[in-house]
C-alpha positions as CSV (number, residue, x, y, z in Angstrom):
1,X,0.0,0.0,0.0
2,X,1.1,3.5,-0.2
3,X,1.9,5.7,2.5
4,X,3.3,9.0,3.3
5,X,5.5,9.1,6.2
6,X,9.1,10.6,7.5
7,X,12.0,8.6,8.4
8,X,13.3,11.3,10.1
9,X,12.6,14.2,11.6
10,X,12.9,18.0,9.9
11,X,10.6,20.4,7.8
12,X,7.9,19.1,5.5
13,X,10.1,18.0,3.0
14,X,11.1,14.6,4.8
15,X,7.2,13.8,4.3
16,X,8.0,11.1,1.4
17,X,5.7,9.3,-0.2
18,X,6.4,5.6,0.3
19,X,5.3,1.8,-0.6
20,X,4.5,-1.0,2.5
21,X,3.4,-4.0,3.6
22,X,-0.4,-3.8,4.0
23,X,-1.5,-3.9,7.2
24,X,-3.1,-7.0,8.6
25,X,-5.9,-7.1,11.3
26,X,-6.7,-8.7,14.2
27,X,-8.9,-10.4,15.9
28,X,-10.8,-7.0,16.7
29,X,-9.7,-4.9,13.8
30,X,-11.6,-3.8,10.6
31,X,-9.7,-3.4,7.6
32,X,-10.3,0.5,6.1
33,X,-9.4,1.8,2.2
34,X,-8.5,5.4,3.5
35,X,-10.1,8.3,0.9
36,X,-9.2,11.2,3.2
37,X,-7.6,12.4,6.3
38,X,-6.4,15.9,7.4
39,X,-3.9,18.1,9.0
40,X,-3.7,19.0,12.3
41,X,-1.4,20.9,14.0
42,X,0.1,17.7,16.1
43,X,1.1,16.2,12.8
44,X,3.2,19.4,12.1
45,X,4.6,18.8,15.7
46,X,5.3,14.9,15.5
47,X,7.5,16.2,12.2
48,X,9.5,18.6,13.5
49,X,10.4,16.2,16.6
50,X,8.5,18.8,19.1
51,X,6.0,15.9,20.0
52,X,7.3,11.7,20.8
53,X,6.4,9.6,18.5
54,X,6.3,5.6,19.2
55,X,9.3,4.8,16.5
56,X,10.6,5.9,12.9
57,X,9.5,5.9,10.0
58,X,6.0,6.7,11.6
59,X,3.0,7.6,9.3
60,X,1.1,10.6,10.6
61,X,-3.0,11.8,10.5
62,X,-4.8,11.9,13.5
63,X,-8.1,10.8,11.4
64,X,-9.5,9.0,8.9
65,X,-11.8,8.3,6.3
66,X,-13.0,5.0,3.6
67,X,-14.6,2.0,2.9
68,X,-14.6,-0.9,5.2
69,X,-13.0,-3.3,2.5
70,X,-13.8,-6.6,4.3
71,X,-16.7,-8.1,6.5
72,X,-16.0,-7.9,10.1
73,X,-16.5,-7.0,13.9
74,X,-20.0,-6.0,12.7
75,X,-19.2,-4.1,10.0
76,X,-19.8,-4.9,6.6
77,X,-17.2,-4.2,3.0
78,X,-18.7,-1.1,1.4
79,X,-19.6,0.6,4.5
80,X,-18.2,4.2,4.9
81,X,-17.0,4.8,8.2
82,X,-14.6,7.7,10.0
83,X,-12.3,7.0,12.8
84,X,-10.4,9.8,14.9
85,X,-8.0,7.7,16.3
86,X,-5.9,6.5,13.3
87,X,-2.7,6.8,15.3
88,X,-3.3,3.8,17.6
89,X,-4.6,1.8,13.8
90,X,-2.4,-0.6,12.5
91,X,-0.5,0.4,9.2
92,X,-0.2,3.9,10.5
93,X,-1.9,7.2,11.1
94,X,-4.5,8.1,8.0
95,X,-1.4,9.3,5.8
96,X,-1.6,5.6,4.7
97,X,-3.9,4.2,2.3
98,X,-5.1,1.2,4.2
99,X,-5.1,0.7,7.8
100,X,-6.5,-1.7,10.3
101,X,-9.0,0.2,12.8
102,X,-10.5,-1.6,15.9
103,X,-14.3,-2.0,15.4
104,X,-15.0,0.2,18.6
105,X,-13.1,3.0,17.3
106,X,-15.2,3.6,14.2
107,X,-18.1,5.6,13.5
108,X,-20.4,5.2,10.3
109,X,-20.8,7.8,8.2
110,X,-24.3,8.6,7.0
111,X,-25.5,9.3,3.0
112,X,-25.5,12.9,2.5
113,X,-21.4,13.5,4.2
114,X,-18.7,13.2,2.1
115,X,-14.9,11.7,3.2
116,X,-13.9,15.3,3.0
117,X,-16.6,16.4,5.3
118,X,-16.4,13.7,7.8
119,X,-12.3,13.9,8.2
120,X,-12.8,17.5,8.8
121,X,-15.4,17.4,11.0
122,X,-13.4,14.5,12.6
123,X,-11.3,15.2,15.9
124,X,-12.0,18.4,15.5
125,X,-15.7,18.3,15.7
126,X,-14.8,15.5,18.8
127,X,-12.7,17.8,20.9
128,X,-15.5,20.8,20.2
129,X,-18.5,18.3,21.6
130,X,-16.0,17.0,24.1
131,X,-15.3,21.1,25.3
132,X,-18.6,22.1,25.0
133,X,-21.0,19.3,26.3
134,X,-19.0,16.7,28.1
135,X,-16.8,19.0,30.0
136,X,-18.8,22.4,29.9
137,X,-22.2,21.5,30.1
138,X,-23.3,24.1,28.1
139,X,-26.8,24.5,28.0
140,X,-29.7,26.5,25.8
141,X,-29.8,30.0,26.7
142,X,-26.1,30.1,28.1
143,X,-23.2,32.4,27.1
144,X,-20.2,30.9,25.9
145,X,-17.1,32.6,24.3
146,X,-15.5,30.3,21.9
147,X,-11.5,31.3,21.4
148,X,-9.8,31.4,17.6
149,X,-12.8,30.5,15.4
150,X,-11.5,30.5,12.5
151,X,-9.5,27.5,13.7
152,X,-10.8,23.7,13.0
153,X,-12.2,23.2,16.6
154,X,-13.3,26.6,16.7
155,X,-15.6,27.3,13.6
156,X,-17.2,23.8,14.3
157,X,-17.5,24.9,18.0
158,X,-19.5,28.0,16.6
159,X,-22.1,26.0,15.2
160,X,-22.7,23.0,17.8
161,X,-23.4,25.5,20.3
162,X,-25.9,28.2,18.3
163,X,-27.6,24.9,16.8
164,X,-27.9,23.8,20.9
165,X,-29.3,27.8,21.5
166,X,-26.2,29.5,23.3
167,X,-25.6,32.8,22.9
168,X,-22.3,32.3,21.1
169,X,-19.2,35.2,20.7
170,X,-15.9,34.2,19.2
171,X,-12.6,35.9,18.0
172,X,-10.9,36.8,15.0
173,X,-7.8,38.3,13.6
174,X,-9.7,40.5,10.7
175,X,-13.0,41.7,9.6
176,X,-13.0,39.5,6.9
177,X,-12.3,36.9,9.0
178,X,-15.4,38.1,11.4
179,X,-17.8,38.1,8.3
180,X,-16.9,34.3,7.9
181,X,-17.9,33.2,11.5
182,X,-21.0,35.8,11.8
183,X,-22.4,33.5,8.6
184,X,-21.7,30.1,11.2
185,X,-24.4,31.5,13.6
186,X,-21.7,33.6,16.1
187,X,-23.8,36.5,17.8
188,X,-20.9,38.5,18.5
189,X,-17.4,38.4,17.0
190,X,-14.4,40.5,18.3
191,X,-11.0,41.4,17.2
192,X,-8.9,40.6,19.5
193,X,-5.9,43.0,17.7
194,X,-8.2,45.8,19.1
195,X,-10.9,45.2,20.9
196,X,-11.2,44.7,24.9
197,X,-12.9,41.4,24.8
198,X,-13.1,41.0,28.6
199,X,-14.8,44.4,29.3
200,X,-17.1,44.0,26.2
201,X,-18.3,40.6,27.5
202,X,-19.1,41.8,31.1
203,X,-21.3,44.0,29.4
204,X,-22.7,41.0,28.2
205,X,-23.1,39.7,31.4
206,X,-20.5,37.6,31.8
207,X,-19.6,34.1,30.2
208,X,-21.2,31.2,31.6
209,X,-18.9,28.9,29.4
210,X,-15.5,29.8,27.4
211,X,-13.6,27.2,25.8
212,X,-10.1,28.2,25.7
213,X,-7.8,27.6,22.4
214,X,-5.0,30.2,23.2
215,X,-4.0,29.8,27.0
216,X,-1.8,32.6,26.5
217,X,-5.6,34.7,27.1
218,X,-6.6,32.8,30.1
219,X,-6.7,35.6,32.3
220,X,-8.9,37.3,29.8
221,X,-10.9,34.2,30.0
222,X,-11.5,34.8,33.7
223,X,-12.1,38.5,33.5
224,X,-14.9,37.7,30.6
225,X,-16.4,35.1,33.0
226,X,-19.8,35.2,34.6
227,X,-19.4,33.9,38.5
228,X,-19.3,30.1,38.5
229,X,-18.3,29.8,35.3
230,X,-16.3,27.5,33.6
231,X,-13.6,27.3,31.4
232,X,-12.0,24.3,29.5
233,X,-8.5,24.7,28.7
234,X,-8.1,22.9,25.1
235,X,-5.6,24.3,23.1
236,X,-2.5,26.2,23.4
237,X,-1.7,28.0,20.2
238,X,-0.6,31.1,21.6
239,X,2.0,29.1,24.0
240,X,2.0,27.3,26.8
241,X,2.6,29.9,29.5
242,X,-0.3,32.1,31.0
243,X,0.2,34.5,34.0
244,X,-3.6,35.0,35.9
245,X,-4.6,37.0,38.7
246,X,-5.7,34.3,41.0
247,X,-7.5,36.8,43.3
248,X,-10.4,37.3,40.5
249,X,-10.5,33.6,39.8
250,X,-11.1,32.8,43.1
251,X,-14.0,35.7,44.0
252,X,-15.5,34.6,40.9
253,X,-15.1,31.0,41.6
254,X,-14.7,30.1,38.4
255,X,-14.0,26.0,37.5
256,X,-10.7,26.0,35.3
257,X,-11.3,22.3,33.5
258,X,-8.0,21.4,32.1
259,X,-9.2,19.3,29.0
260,X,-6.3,17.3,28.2
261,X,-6.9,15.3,24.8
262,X,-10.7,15.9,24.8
263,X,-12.2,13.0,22.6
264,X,-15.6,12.4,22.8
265,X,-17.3,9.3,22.3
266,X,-17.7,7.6,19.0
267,X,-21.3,7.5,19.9
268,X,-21.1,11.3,19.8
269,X,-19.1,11.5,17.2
270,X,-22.0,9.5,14.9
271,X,-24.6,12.5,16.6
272,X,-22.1,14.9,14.8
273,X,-22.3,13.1,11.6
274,X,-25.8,13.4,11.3
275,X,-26.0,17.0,12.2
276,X,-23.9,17.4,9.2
277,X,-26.0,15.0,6.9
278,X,-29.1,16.9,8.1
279,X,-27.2,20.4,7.4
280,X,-27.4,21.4,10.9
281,X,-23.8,22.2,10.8
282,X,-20.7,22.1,8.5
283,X,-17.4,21.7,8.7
284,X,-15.1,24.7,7.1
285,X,-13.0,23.3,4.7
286,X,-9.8,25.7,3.2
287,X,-8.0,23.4,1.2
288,X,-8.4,20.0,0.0
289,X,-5.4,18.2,-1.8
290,X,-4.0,15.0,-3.1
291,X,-2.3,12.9,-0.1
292,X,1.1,13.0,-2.1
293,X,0.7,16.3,-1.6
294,X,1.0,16.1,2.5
295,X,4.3,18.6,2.7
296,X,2.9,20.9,1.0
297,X,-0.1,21.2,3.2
298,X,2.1,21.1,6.1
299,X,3.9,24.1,5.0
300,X,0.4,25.9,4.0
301,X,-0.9,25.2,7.7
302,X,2.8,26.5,9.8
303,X,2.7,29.3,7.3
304,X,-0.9,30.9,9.1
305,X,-3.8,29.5,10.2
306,X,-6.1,28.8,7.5
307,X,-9.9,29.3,8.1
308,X,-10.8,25.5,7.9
309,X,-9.2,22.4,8.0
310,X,-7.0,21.5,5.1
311,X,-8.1,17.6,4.1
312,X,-5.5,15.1,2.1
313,X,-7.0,12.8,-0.3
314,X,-6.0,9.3,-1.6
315,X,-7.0,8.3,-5.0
């Protein structure tokens, strides 16, 4: 089968495209034909060396999506299915073009989502569910500030909670950018460049729910907050260090929820599908390009952040 992968660590040029065994299951596994994955910021990570990865050559691609290609473990060949943990799938991460998925860790894709939708929905859409509902309890009628929406988790944040009723505010870098995530249902979006987002959203009222994507603007997050409030800690892409006033987070009693790798369940995960297939929601898609193409997506994604996920396609 083919497979992009590195051998060794470096810039996205060591991304090679490469021929392999195919993978073979076991006992528990269902075989997959892979049609798409997508870039996340981990694979960018796991190539420059910044993240462990269990050995080299090691084939990237948090998540997948294909065609069961033979009966088993309750699934049957033909069946279209997603899985958003590729990584622990045997033949590799969804870089390669077969892998060997246990049956637990897949979800069925519904008629009306395309590969392309469901990979960039994928553990994006899981981490957003996984912030918003397992962790946050967000409920109908709540506030919730949603951090970098133009980001994969963030845009697809946007929409789960308007389509659940939240009063939902987000941030951007542009007005352009702004336009974008108004159209996803966001009720309010500020720049943060410019704007003071924690004074703007006391006027508000206060946040009942923020899920945090920068944790460089946590004590922004705490000033924004509503008393009792939580915040889930997902992402770090502004860095990993945050000074906070702990004198305000502890008057306000605000719940600080570190998220660690927030997955939902696959269960869940199927609930997102259908939203899509019903047009509830939609992932944001920027780019979408042939697999053999991976280091040059890698070098499109470290270069800014696009506004959608960029999805990888095998053919």
């Amino acid at each position: 089968m083919k497979v992009v992968q590195f051998a060794l660590h470096g810039e996205p040029e060591v991304l090679k495209v490469q021929e392999v065994a195919d993978p073979v299951p076991g006992s528990q596994d269902v075989l997959i034909e892979v049609k798409a994955t997508s870039v996340n910021r981990l694979d960018l990570f796991q190539r420059s060396g910044s993240r462990p990865v269990p050995q080299l050559p090691f084939t990237p691609g948090l998540e997948a999506a294909g065609i069961v290609a033979e009966d088993g473990n309750g699934f049957s060949a033909g069946e279209r299915v997603l899985t958003t943990r590729a990584t622990s799938a045997k033949g590799g991460g969804g870089y390669a073009s077969k892998i060997a998925v246990h049956a637990q860790d897949l979800a069925r894709i519904p008629d009306g989502v395309t590969f392309e939708q469901a990979v960039a929905a994928g553990l994006a859409a899981s981490t957003a569910w996984g912030g918003l509902f397992d962790l946050g309890n967000l409920q109908a009628g709540e506030r919730v500030l949603i951090w970098a929406g133009s980001s994969g988790v963030g845009s697809i944040a946007i929409q789960m909670a308007k389509h659940t009723g939240a009063w939902v505010t987000t941030t951007a870098s542009s007005d352009k950018r702004g336009a974008e995530l108004r159209k996803l249902g966001a009720d309010l979006v500020l720049n943060y460049k410019h704007e003071n987002i924690s004074k703007l959203l006391q006027n508000q009222g206060g946040m009942n729910l923020v899920i945090e994507l920068v944790s460089t603007t946590l004590q922004t997050s705490l000033d924004a907050c509503a008393p009792d409030a939580k915040i889930v800690l997902v992402g770090n892409l502004g860095g990993q260090q945050a000074t906070v006033d702990t004198q305000s987070w502890r008057l306000k009693r605000v719940h600080v929820i570190g998220g660690g790798m927030v997955h939902t369940s696959v269960a869940n995960e199927e609930r997102v599908l259908k939203l899509i297939a019903d047009k509830s929601i939609a992932p944001l898609i920027a780019n979408t390009l042939p697999v053999d193409d991976a280091a040059k997506a890698h070098q499109m994604l470290s270069d800014g952040e696009p506004q959608g996920k960029i999805v990888l396609k095998h053919t």
